[in-house]
Phi, psi and omega in degrees: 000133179224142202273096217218117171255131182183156177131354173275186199149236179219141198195133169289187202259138156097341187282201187231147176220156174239113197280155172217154212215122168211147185287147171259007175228200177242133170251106179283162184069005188284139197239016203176137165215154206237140135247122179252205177189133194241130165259175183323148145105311207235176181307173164270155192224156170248127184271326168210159188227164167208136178263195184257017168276324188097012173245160196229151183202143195234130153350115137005298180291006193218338184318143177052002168268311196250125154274115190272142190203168177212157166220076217301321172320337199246340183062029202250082166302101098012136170219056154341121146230119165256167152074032198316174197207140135357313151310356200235355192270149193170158176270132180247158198218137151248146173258124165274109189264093168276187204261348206225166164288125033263029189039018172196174158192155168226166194253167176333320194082164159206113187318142143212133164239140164248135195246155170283000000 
């Protein structure tokens, strides 16, 4: 099963972009599905979580810009981005973390650049 992360690209400050994080399988046990982001340079950081509860938490830097959303049918993660920043630009990977081996899987990355 692989992890197919897309929706990213090139978008001015202030526009909106919507990530889609979808499974090529059916994945059991998910207790979490994760967007991290990694820029030039720097670690990769995790920017939002959704547990399988439905609660969400976001990085401090992205809070009240960015939505994390899922969709078990579709079997699908979301990364709502509004208001985007310069700052924001990074390659972004989503993780699905389960309960059984291999407890994790990532997706590809997908680019955004946000330009000034």
């Amino acid at each position: 099963v692989q992890l197919q992360a897309s929706g990213g690209g090139l978008v001015q400050t202030g526009g909106s972009l919507r990530l889609s994080c979808a499974a090529s399988g059916v994945i059991v046990s998910i207790y979490s599905m994760d967007w991290y982001r990694q820029a030039p340079g720097k670690q990769r950081e995790l920017v939002a979580y959704i547990t399988n509860g439905g609660i969400e938490n976001y990085v401090d830097s992205v809070k009240g810009r960015f939505t994390i959303s899922r969709d078990n049918a579709k079997n699908t993660v979301y990364l709502q981005m509004n208001s985007l920043k310069p700052e924001d630009t990074a390659v972004y990977y989503c993780k699905w973390n389960v309960r059984t081996a291999p407890y994790y899987y990532w997706g590809q990355g997908t680019q955004v650049t946000v330009s000034s």
